[in-house]
C-alpha positions as CSV (number, residue, x, y, z in Angstrom):
1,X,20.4,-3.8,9.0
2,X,20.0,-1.3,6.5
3,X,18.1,2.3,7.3
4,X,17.1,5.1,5.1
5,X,15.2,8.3,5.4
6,X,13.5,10.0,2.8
7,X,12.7,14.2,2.2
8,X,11.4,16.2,-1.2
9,X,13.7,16.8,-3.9
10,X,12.8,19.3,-6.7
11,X,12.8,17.2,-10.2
12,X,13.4,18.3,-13.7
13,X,9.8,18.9,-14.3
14,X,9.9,21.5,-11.2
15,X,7.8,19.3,-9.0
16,X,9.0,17.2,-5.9
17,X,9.4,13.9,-5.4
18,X,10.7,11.7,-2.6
19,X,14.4,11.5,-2.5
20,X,16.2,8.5,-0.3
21,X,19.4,8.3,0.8
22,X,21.5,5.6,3.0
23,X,21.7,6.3,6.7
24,X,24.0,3.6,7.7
25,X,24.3,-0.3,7.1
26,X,25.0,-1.8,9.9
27,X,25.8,-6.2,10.9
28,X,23.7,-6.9,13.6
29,X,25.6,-10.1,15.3
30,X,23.1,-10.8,18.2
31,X,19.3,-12.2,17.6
32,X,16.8,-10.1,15.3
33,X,15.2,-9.7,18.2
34,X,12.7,-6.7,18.5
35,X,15.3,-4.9,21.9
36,X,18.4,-5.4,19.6
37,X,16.6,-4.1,16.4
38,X,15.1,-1.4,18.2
39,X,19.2,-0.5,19.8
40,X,20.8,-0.5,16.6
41,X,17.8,1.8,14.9
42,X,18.0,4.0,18.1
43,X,21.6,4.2,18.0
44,X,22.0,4.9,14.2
45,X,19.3,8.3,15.0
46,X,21.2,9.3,17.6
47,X,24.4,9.4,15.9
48,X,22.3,11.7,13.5
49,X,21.2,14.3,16.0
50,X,17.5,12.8,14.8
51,X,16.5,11.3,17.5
52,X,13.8,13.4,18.3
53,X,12.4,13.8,14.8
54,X,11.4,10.6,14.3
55,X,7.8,10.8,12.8
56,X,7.5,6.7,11.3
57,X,8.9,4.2,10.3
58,X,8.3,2.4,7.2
59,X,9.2,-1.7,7.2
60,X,7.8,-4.5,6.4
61,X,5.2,-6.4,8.2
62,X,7.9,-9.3,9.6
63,X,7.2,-9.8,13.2
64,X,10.4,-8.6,14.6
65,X,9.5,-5.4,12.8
66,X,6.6,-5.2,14.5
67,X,8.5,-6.2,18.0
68,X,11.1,-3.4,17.4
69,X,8.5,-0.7,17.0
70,X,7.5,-1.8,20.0
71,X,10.1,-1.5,21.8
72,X,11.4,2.0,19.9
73,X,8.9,4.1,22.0
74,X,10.9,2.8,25.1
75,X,14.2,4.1,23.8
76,X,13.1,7.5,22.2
77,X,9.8,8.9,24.1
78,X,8.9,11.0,21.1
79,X,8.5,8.3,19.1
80,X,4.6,6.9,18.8
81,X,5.0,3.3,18.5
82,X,3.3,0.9,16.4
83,X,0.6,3.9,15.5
84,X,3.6,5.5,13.3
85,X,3.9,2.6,11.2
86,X,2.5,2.4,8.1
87,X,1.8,-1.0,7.2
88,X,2.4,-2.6,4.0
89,X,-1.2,-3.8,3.5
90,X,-0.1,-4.7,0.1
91,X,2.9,-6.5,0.9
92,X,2.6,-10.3,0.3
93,X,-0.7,-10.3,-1.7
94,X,0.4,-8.8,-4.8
95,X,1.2,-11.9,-7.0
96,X,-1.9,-14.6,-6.1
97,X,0.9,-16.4,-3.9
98,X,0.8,-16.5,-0.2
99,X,3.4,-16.5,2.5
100,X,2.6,-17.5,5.9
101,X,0.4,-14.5,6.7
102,X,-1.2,-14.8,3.9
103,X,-2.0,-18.6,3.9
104,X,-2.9,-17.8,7.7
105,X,-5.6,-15.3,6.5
106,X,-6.9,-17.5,3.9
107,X,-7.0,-20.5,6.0
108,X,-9.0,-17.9,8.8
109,X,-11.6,-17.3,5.9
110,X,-12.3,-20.4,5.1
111,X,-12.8,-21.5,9.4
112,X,-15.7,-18.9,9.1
113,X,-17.4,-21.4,6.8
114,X,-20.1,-23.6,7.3
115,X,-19.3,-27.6,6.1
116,X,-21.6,-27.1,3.2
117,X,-20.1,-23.2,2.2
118,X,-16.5,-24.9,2.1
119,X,-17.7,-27.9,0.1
120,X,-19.7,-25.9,-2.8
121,X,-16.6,-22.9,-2.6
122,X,-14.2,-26.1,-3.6
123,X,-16.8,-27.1,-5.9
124,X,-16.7,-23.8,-7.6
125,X,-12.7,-23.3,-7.9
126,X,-12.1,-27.0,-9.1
127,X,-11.4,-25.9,-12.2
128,X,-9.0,-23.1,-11.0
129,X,-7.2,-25.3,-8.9
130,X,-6.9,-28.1,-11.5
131,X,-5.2,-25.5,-14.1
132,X,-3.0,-24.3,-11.3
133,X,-2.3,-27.7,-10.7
134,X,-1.3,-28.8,-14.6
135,X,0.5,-25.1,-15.3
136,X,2.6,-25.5,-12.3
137,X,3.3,-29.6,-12.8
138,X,4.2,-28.5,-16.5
139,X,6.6,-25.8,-15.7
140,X,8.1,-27.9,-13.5
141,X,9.1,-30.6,-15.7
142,X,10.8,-28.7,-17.9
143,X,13.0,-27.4,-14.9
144,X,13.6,-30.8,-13.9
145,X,13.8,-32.2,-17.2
146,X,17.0,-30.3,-19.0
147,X,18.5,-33.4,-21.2
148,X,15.4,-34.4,-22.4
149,X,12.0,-32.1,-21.8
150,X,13.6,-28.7,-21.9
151,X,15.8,-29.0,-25.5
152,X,12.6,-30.3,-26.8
153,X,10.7,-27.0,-25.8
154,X,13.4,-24.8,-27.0
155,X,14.0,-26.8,-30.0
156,X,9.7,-25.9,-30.7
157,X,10.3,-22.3,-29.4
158,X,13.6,-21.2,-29.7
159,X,13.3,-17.9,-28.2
160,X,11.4,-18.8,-25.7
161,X,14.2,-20.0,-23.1
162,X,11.9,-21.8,-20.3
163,X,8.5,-21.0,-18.9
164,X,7.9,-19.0,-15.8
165,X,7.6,-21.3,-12.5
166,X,5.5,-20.5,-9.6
167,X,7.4,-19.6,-7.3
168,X,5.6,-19.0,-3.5
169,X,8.0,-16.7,-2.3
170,X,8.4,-14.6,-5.5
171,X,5.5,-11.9,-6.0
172,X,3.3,-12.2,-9.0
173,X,5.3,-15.4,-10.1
174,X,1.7,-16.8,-10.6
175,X,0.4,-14.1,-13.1
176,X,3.9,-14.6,-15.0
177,X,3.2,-18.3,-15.3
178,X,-0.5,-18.2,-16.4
179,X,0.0,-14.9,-19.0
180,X,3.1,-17.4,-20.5
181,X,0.8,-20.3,-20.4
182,X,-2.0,-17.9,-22.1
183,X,0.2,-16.3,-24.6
184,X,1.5,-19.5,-26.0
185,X,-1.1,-22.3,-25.4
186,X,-1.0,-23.3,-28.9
187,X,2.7,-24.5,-28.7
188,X,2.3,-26.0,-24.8
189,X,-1.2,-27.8,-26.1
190,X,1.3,-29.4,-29.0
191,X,3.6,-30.3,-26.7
192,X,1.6,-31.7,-23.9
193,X,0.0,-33.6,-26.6
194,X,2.6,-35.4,-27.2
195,X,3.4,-39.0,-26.3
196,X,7.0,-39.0,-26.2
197,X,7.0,-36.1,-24.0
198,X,5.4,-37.9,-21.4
199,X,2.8,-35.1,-20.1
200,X,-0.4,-36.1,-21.1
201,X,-1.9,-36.5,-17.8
202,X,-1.5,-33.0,-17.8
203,X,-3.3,-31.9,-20.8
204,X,-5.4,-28.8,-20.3
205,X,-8.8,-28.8,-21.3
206,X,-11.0,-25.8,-22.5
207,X,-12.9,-25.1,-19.1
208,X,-8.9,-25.0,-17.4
209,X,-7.8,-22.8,-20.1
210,X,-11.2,-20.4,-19.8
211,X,-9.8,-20.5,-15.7
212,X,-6.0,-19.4,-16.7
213,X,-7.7,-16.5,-19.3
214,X,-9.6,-15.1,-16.2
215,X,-7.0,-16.0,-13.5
216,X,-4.4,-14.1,-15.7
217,X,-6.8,-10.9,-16.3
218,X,-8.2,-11.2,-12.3
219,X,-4.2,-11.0,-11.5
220,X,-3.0,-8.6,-13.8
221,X,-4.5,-5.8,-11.7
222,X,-2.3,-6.7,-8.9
223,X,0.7,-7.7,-11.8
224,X,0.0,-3.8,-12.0
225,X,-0.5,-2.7,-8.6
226,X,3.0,-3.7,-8.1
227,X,4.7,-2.4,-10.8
228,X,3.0,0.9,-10.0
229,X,3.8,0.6,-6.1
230,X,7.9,-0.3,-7.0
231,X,8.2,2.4,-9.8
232,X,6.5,5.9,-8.9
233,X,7.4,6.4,-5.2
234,X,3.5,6.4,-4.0
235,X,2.3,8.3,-1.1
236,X,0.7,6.7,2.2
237,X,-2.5,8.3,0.8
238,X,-2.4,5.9,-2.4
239,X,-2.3,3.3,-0.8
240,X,-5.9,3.5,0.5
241,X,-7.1,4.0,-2.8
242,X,-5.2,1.3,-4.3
243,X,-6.8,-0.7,-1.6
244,X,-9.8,0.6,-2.3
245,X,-9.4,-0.1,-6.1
246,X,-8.4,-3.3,-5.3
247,X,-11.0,-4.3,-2.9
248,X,-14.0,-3.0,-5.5
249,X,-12.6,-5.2,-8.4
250,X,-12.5,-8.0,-6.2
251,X,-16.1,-7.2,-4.9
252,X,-17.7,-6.8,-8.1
253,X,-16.2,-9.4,-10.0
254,X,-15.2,-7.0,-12.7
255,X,-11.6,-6.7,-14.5
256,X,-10.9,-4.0,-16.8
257,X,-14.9,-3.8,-17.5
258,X,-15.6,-7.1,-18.0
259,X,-17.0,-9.5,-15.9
260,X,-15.3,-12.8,-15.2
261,X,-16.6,-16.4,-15.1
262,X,-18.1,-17.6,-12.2
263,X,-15.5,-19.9,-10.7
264,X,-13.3,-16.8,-11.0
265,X,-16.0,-14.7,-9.1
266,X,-15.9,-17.3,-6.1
267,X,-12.1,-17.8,-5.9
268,X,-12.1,-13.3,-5.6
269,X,-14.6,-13.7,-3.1
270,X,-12.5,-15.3,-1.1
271,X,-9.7,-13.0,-2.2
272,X,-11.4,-10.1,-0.9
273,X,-11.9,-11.2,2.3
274,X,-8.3,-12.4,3.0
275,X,-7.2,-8.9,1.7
276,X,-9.5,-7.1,4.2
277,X,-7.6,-8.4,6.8
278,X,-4.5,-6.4,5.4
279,X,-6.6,-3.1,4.9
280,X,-8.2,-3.5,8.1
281,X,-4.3,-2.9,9.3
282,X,-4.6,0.6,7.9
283,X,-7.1,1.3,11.4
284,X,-4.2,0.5,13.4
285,X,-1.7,3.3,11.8
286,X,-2.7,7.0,12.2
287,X,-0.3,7.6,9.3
288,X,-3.1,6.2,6.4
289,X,-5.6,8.8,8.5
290,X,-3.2,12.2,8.5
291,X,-1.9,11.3,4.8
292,X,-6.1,11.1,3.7
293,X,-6.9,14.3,5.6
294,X,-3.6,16.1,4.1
295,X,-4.5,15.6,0.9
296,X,-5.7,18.6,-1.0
297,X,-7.6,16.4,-3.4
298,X,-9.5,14.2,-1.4
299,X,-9.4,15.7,2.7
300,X,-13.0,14.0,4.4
301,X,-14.4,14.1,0.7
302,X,-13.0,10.8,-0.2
303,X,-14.4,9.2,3.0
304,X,-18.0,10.8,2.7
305,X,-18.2,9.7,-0.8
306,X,-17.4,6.3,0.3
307,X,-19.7,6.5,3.2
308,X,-17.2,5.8,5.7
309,X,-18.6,5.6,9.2
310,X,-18.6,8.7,10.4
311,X,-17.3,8.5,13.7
312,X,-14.2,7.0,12.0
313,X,-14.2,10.0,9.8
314,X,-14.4,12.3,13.2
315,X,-11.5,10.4,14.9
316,X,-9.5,10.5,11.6
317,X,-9.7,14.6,12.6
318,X,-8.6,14.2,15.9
319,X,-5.6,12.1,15.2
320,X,-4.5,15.1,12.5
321,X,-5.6,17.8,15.1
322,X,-3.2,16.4,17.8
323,X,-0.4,15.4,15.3
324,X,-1.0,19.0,14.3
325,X,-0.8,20.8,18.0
326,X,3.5,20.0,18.0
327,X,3.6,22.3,15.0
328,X,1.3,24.6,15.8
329,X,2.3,28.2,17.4
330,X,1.2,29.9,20.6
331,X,-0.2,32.6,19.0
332,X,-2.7,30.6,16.5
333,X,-6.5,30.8,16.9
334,X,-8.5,28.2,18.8
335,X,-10.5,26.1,16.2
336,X,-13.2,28.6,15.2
337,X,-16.0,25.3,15.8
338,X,-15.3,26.2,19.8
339,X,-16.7,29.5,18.8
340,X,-19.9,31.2,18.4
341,X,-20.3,33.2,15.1
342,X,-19.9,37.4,16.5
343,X,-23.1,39.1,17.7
344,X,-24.8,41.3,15.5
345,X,-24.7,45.1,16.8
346,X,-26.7,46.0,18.8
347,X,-27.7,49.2,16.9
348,X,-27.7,48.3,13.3
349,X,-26.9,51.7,11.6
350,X,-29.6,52.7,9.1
351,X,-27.5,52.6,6.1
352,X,-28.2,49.1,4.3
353,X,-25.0,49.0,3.0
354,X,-23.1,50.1,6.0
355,X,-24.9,47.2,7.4
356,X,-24.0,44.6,4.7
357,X,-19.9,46.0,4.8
358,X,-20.4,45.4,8.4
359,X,-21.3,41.8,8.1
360,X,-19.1,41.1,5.8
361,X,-15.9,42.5,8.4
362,X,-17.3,40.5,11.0
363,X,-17.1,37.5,9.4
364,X,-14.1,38.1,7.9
365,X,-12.7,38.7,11.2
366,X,-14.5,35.8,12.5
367,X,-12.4,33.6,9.3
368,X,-9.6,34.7,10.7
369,X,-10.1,33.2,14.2
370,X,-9.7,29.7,12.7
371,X,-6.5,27.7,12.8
372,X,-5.1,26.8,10.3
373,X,-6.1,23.0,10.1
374,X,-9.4,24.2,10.1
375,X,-9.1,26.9,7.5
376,X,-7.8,24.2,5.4
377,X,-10.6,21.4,5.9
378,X,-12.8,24.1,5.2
379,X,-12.0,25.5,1.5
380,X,-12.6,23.5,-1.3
381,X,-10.6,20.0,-2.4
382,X,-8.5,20.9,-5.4
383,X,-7.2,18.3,-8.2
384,X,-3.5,17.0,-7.7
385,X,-1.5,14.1,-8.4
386,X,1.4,15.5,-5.8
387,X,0.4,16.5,-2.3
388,X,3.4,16.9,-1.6
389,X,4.4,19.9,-4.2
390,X,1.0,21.4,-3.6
391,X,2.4,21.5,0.4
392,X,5.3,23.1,-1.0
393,X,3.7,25.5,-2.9
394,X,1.5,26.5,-0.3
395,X,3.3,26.5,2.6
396,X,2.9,30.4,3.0
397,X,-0.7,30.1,3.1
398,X,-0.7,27.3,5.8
399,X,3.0,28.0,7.7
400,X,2.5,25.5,10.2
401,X,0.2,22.8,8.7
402,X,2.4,22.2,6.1
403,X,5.4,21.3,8.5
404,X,3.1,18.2,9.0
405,X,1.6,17.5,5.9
406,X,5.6,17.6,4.0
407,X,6.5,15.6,7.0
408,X,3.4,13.1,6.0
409,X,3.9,13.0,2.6
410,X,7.3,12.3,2.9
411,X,6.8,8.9,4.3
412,X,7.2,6.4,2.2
413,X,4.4,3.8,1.3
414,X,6.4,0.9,0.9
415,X,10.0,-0.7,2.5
416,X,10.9,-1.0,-1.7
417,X,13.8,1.4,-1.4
418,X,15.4,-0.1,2.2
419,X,15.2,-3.0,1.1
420,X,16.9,-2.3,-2.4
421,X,20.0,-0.8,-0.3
422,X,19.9,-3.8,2.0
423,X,20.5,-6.0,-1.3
424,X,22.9,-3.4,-2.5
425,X,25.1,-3.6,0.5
426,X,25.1,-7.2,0.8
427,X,27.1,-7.2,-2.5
428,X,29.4,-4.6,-1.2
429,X,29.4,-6.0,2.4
430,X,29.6,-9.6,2.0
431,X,29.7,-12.0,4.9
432,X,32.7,-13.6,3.3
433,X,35.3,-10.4,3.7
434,X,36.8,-9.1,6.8
């Protein structure tokens, strides 16, 4: 088992950025059970002194994950639980494959569906699933054919060592397969074509090539989702609006500004609603909620201009204003919307502008009566890329606040970096040394 934890470093640029470093990599002889998971992660904090500053825990969505957050909370009190976790909602549906969840959620789609919806939806993708079918029957040859098939192709295309498999387990294997397929379909046409290869049951024909073309553009956005996601260390708050980018291109049928072909628009149809099961995760983690809110460019902006129900827009407050009331001091105003604005005097003086320097203290005074989370949500959104140095930058004017929002904004969005060190010290750890 391998554990990390994250906090700001300053880069060259003068900014922060997330920096990770190793906790400890420890064997874990019994079950992956979620109790022994949730020991060894318990016991690996304690050894830290940390125990008590656990804020979440970023994994992956396997179920003992999800068991040993469950059982955390029973080990170290302070710890929320399953709330604290911020799911990877784009885990597993970033490369047009599907692992079990995913194949789980496609299949739960398509048992929503009348008889007749299913039959014309399969009607609509045949020609999808028939180029799926050839690219991945082709690619496999060559694999399986090295003494024959394979010199053949490489005595065609020397540089070109072997085209991309499908591989279900391997993200965005899919898009590599169909953008090789696309890129060279004048050589792969010649050599389906011909007879001595022995493929040309699987020649392609112009409505299956039209299907890889808009496959390939319809799964480049999540080619690049990915590559974003494992290069940039992205925030929790990104994540709803990659979702959100996501989930509109899938909705509207439109890739880079153009819109697809119709079999295309069906099989994203279908897309879109397997993938809302993943977002729909995002309601069970306060962290996607507090990240939103604690973001200087977007606060409850982003959710009005979405026209996100508002009661889930209210509750996304509370959650902040109790993860808030740890951080926040003795001494700090109640939240000035338990107030009533201050009563005018009751004898005005005669001066108008002694009047109108007398408003102006009271509500200045009456400003100053808010808390700080308040204050915040209050003044205006301002543009940034990094929450996380604008926190930084402004912790003087929100002391306590920013404790939470660095603390947020530190979390990471994804398990990329864990599970890098996990690979890591496998090679330095291997189960063959003693």
């Amino acid at each position: 088992m391998s554990v990390i934890t994250s906090w700001p470093r300053k880069q060259a640029d003068g900014k922060e950025d997330l920096f990770t470093t190793l906790l400890d990599f420890v064997e874990l002889p019994a079950s992956h059970s979620g109790e022994n998971m949730a020991s060894a992660v318990a016991e690996i904090l304690k050894s830290y002194g940390i125990e008590d500053k656990l804020l979440s825990i970023t994994c992956n969505n396997a179920s003992a994950n999800t068991a040993m957050l469950a059982e955390l909370p029973k080990l170290l009190p302070n710890f929320p639980g399953l709330k604290a976790h911020p799911f990877e909602v784009c885990k597993g549906t970033a490369d047009g494959n599907t692992d079990h969840d995913n194949e789980d959620g496609f299949a739960e789609v398509l048992n929503t569906m009348s008889d007749t919806e299913r039959q014309e939806w399969g009607d609509a993708v045949k020609p999808i699933r028939s180029a799926l079918y050839k690219c991945r029957k082709i690619a496999f040859k060559f694999i399986n054919s090295s003494t024959l098939l394979l010199p053949r192709w490489r005595a065609l295309l020397p540089d070109i060592l072997i085209l991309p498999w499908d591989v279900s387990t391997r993200w965005n294997s899919t898009y590599d397969m169909l953008n090789a397929f696309q890129s060279m379909r004048p050589q792969v046409t010649q050599f389906v074509d011909s007879n001595s290869n022995g493929l040309a049951e699987f020649q392609v024909g112009e409505e299956e090539w039209e299907s890889i073309n808009g496959l390939t553009a319809a799964l480049k956005l999540l080619k690049d989702a990915t590559i974003w996601f494992l290069g940039n260390s992205p925030t929790v708050a990104q994540v709803i609006l990659a979702m959100d980018a996501i989930d509109e291109a899938l909705a509207t049928g439109m890739v880079d500004s153009e819109e697809v072909s119709d079999p295309i628009k069906h099989a994203l149809a279908i897309g879109k609603q397997t993938i809302n099961k993943y977002y729909a995760l995002s309601d069970d983690s306060n962290i996607y909620r507090m990240a939103m809110v604690l973001h200087p460019q977007h606060k409850l902006h982003y959710f009005e201009q979405a026209h996100w129900d508002q009661a889930w827009i209210d509750e996304s407050i509370d959650i902040t204003r109790a993860a808030y009331a740890p951080f926040k001091p003795p001494d700090d105003h109640a939240t000035f919307m338990a107030q009533s604005p201050p009563s005018p005097s009751s004898s005005p003086p005669t001066n108008s502008f002694i009047s109108l320097m007398s408003k102006q203290s009271q509500l200045a005074s009456f400003a100053s009566d808010r808390d700080e989370l308040d204050r915040y949500l209050m003044d205006s959104c301002v543009p940034t890329e990094n929450p996380l140095h604008w926190w930084l930058m402004n912790h003087k004017v929100y002391p306590n606040l920013a404790k939470l929002a660095v603390s947020v904004h530190t979390i990471p969005a994804t398990s990329v970096a864990v599970e890098r060190s996990f690979s890591q010290g496998r090679i330095l750890i291997s189960h063959l040394r003693n």
